[in-house]
VOGU-3710 file (C-alpha; in Angstrom, 3 decimals, decimal comma):
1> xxxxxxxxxx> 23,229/19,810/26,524  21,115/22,689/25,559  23,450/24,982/27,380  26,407/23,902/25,181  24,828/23,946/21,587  23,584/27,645/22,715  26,985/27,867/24,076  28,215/26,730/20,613  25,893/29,384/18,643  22,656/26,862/17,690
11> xxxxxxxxxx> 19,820/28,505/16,572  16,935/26,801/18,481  15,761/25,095/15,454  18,666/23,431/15,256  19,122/23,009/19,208  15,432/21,268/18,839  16,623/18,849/15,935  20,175/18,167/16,835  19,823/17,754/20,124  16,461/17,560/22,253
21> xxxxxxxxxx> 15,051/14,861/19,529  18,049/12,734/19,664  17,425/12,504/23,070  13,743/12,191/22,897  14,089/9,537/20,232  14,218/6,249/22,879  11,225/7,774/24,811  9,165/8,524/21,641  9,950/4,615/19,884  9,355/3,335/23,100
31> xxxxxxxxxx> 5,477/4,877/23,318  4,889/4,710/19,918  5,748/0,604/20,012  3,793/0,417/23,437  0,756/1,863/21,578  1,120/-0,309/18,294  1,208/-3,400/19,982  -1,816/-2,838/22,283  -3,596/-1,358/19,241  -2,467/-5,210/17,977
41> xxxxxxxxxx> -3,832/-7,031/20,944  -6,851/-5,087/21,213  -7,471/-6,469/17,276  -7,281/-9,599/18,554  -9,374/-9,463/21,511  -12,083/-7,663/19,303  -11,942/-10,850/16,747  -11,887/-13,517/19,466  -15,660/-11,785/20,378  -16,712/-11,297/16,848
51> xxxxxxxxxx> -15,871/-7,289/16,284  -14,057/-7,909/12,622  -10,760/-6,836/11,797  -7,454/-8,118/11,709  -8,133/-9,948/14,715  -10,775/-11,675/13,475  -9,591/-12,804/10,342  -6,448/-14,468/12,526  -8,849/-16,399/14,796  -11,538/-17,517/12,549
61> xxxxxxxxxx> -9,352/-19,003/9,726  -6,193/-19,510/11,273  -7,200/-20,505/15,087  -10,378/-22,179/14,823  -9,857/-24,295/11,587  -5,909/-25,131/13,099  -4,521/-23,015/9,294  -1,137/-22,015/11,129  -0,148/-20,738/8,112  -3,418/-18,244/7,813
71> xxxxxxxxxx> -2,948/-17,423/11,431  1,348/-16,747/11,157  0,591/-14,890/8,434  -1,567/-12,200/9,708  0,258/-11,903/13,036  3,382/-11,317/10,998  1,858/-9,203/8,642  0,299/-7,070/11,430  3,846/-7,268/13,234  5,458/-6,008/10,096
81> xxxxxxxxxx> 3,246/-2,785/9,891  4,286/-2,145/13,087  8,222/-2,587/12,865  7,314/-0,217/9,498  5,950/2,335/10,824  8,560/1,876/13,475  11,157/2,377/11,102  9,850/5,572/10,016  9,852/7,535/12,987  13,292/6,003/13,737
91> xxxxx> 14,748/7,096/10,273  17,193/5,865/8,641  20,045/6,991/11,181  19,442/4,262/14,010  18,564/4,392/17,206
//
C-alpha cells in the first residue's frame, strides 16, 4: 500500500495518515481496550483487598450490602469511560 500512495505522489505525512494508521487502527483499539479493561479488573481486585478506588467502592456498597444498583452502576460507569475513551482514538469515522 505504501508503494502505491508513493506511486500516486503522497507526501509521507499523508502516506502516514491516510494509509499506515488506517491500517494500524484495529491493532491500536484492540491494545488500547486490552489495557483499559485490565486497568478495570485490576480496580477491582485492589477493592476486593481493601486498596480504594473504583473497585472498592463497587464491592463494599454494592457487593457486600447486596445494592445491585450501587454495584451496576459503577461497573457501567467504569465501562462507559472506557468505551469513551475508546471512541476517541477511534474518531468519529468508524472502525
Amino acid at each position: 500500500m505504501t508503494e502505491a500512495a508513493q506511486a500516486m505522489g503522497f507526501h509521507r505525512w499523508h502516506i502516514v495518515w491516510h494509509v499506515l494508521l488506517p491500517e494500524a487502527r484495529p491493532g491500536i483499539v484492540s491494545g488500547y481496550h486490552h489495557t483499559l479493561v485490565t486497568m478495570i479488573n485490576a480496580s477491582a481486585m485492589a477493592g476486593a483487598i481493601g486498596a480504594g478506588g473504583l473497585g472498592d467502592l463497587a464491592y463494599r456498597y454494592g457487593y457486600q450490602r447486596f445494592d445491585m444498583q450501587v454495584m451496576l452502576t459503577v461497573i457501567s460507569g467504569a465501562g462507559g469511560v472506557g468505551d469513551g475513551a475508546i471512541f476517541v482514538v477511534i474518531g468519529c469515522r468508524g472502525g
